[in-house]
N, C-alpha and C positions, 0 to 999 in steps of 0.2 A: 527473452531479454529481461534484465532487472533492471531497475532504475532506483535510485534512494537517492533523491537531491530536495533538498531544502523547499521549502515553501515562498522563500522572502530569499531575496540578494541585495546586496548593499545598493543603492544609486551608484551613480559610477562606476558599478565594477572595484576591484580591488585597489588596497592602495599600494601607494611607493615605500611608505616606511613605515616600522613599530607607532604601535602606540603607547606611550609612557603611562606607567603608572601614576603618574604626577600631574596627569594630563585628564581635563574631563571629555567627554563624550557624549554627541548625540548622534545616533546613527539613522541616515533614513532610509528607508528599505520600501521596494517593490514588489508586488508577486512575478514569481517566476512561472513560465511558462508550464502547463499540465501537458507534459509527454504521453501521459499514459491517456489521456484522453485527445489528442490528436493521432497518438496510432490505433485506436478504435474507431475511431470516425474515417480513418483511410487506409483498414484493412482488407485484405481482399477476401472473398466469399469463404474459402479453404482455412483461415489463419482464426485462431480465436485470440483473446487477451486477454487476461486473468491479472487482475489489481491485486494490493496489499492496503488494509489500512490497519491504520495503529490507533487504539482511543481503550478509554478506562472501561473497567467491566458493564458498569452501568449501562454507559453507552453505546458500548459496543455494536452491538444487532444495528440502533438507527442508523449510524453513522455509516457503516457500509452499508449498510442498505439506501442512501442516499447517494452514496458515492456510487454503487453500483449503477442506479439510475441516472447521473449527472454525468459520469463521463463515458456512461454506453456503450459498460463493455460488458465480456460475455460471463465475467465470474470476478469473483472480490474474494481473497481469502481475509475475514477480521481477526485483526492478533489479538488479544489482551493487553495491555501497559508491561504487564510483571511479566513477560517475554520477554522483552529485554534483561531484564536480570537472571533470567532462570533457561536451564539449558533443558526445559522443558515445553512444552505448548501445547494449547488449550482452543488451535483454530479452528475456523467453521468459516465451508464454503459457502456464500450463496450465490447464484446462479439467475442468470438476466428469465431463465423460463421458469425460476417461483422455486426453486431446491435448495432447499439447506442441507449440508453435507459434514460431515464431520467424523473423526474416529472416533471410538466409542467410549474413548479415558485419556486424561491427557499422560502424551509420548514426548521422547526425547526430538528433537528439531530435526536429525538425519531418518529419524521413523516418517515421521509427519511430510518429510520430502518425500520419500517414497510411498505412502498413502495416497500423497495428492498426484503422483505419476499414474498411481494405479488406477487413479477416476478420472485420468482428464478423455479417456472416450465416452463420460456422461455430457461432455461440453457437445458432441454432434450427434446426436440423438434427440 
């Protein structure tokens, strides 16, 4: 499964009509439910769940690495930012048993799918 939804949703859910340019705005927003971290807490013993997270080169490593531990799943692959603009990637898997993974140079995005096909049986080991 993939899932890519937003963080925040408006209060109320959507509206009824445009809003004008002429018109100001303050929006209040709530967080939205962590999918990815309710089907790791009620998967079953067979099923593993592998996260995404997005964050700047910097910080990269922490942040999946926090995420990995926060919603208690069994793998986090971290993007870079500049994956979104580039039809290239630069990720790195780490892994809830202490492994970081990754190919050896950054690959095009259809490589980088099939890299991470080829290790997801380091997930049950």
């Amino acid at each position: 499964m993939a899932a890519a939804v937003s963080d925040y949703t408006l209060v109320g859910g959507t509206r009824d009509k445009k809003i004008r340019r002429t018109e100001g705005q303050t929006l209040e927003l709530v967080s939205t439910d962590d999918i990815v971290a309710h089907l790791a807490k009620s998967k079953r013993e067979s099923q593993r769940v592998i996260a995404f997270s997005l964050a700047s080169h910097v910080e990269l490593l922490n942040i999946a690495e926090e995420k990995l531990n926060r919603k208690s799943v069994d793998a986090i692959i971290a993007n870079p930012l500049k994956t979104m603009n580039s039809s290239d990637i630069e990720g790195v898997m780490l892994t809830s048993a202490g492994k970081k993974l990754s190919p050896e140079q950054s690959v095009s995005k259809a490589a980088f799918a099939q890299w991470l096909v080829s290790i997801l049986p380091e997930l049950y080991k």
